[in-house]
C-alpha positions in Angstrom: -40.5 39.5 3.1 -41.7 36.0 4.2 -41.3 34.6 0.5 -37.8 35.9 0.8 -36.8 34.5 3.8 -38.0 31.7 3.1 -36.2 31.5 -0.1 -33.1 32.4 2.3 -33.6 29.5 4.3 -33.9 26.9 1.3 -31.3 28.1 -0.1 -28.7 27.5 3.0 -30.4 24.2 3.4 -29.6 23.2 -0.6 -26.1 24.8 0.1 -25.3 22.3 2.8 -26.8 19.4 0.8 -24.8 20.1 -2.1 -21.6 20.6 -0.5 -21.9 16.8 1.2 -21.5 15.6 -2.8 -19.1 18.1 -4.4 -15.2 18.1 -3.5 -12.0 20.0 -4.4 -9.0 18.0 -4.2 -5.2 18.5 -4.6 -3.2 16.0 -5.7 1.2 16.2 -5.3 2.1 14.0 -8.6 5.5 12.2 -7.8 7.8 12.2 -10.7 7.6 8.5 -11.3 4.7 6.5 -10.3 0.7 7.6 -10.4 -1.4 9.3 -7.8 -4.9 8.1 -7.8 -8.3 8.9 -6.0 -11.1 6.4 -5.2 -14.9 7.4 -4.3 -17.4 5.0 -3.2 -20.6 5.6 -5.7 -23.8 4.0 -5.7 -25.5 2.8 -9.1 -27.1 5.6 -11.4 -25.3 8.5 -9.9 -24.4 11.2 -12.2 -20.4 12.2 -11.8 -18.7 15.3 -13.5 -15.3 16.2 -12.9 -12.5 18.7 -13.8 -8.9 18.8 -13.2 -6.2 21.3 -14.4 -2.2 20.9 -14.0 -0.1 23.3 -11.9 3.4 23.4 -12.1 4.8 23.7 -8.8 7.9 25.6 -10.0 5.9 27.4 -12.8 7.2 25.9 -15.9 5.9 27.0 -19.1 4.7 25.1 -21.0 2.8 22.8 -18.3 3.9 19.1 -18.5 1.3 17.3 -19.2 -0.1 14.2 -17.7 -2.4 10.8 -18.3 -5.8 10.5 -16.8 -7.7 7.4 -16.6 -10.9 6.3 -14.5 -12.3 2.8 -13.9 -14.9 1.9 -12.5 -15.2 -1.1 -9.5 -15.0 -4.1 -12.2 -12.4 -2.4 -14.3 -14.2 -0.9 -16.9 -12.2 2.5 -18.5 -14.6 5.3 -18.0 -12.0 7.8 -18.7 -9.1 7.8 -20.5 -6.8 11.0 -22.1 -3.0 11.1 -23.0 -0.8 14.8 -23.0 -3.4 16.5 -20.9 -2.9 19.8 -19.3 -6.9 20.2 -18.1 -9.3 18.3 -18.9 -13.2 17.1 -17.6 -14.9 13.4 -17.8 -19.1 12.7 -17.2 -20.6 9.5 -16.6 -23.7 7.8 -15.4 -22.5 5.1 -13.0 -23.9 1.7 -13.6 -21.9 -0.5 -11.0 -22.4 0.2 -7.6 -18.7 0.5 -5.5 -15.3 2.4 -5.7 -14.5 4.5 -8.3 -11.0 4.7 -9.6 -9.6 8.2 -10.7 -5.7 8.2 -11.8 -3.2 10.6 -12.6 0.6 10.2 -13.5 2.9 12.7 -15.5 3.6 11.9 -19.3 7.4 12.5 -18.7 9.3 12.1 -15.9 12.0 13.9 -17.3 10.0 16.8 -17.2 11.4 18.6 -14.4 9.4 20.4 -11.5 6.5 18.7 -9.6 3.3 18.5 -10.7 -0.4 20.0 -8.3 -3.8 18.7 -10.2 -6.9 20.2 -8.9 -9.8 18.2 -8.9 -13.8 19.7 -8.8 -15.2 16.6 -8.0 -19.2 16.4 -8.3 -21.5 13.6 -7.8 -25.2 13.6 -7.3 -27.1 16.7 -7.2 -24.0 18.7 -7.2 -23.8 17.6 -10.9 -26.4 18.7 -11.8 -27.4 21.5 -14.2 -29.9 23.6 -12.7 -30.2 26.3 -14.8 -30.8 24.1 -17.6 -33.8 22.6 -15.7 -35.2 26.1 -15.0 -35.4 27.4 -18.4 -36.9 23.6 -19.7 -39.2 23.6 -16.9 -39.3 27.1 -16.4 -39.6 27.2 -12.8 -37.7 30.1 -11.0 -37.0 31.6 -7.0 -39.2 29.1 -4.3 -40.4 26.7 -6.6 -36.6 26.0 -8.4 -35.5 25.6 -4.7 -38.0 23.3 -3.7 -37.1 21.4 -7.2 -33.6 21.4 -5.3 -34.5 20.6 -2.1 -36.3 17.5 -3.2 -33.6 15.8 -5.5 -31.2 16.3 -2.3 -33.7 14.4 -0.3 -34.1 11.8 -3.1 -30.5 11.3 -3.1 -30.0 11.1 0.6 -32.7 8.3 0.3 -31.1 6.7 -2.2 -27.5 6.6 -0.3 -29.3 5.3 2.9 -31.1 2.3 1.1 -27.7 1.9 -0.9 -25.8 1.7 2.7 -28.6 -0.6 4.1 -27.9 -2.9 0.9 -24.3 -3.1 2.0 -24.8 -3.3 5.7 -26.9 -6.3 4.5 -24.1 -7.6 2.7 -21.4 -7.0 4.8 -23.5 -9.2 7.8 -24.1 -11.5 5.6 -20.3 -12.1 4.6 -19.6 -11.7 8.4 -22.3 -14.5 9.5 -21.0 -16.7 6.3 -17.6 -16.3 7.9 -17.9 -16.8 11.6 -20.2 -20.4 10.6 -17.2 -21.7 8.6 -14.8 -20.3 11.4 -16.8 -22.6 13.6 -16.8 -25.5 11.8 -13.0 -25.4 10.9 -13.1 -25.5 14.5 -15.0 -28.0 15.4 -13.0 -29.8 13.1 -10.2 -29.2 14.2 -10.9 -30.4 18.0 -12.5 -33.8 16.4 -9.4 -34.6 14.3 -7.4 -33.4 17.6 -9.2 -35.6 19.7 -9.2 -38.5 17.2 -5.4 -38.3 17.0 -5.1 -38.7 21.0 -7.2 -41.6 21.0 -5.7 -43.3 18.1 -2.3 -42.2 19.5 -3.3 -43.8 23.2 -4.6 -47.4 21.8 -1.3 -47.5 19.8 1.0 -46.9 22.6 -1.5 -49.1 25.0 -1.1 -51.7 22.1 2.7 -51.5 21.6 3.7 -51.9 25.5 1.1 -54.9 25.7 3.3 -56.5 23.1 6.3 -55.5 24.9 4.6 -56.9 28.2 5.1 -53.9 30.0 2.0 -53.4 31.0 
């Protein structure tokens, strides 16, 4: 009964870790233009994703559409042409946002497009029951195995968000020095103007013997 509970209790807790890193998303394609989605992503997360076109006014066949993801420098992860479904995997190696787009292959079409996205990074990713049967590990054990890749990854996103606090203050401090200096600068060439502007005009009326 204890091994069961407890087995319970793992279970919620990997449940509420996984759903932090796994999203389902709906997406209203206009007729002209794209619809994207962006996800900031660390480096050496695994991302797995599957969409699937809906006709809004149930058109048969399903138009079909374009998907393309980049990643933050613009590197095509992801790219697939006359596309009713569809899924893309990759192992991120650039730290930053994620670019996931979607547009309709004609226009012309008729009807307005829905595309579902299951959206999984992470842990959620992950195939489990592939690492149970390698490993075979089963009930408490496969939950701990669970448990502890959500913990790695929650590590991993902290020292990730420290690395970009880091930066960000480090951009800001950059900033508010040269905002400081422009300023300084600016009150110097202020200043200097006055007092060359004074001697001039003190110069001109001692010429003209006004004063």
């Amino acid at each position: 009964m204890a091994t069961l509970l407890l087995q319970l209790i793992l279970s919620f807790m990997f449940i509420i870790l996984l759903a932090q890193n796994a999203d389902c998303i709906w997406l209203n394609l206009p007729k002209s233009g794209r619809k994207c989605v962006t996800e900031e992503i660390h480096n050496n997360v695994v991302v797995l994703a599957d969409y699937v076109v809906i006709s809004d006014v149930h058109i048969h066949p399903t138009p079909s559409i374009t998907t393309k993801v980049t990643s933050p420098y613009g590197n095509i992860l992801h790219h697939k042409e006359n596309a009713t479904h569809g899924q893309f995997a990759f192992t991120t190696n650039e730290a930053g946002q994620y670019l996931v787009c979607f547009w309709a292959d004609d226009p012309n079409q008729g009807g307005a497009l829905s595309v579902n996205i299951d959206w999984r990074t992470g842990i959620a990713a992950k195939d489990w029951e592939s690492v149970a049967r390698k490993e075979k590990i089963e009930g408490v054990e496969l939950e701990l195995r669970k448990l502890e890749a959500a913990v790695e990854a929650i590590h991993d996103n902290l020292l990730y968000l420290k690395a970009r606090e880091a930066e960000i203050r480090q951009v800001s401090e950059t900033t508010n020095s040269r905002v400081a200096l422009y300023s300084i600068l600016s009150l110097g060439i202020c200043i200097a103007a006055s007092v060359a502007q004074l001697w001039y005009l003190t110069r001109f009326f001692q010429k003209k013997k006004l004063i």
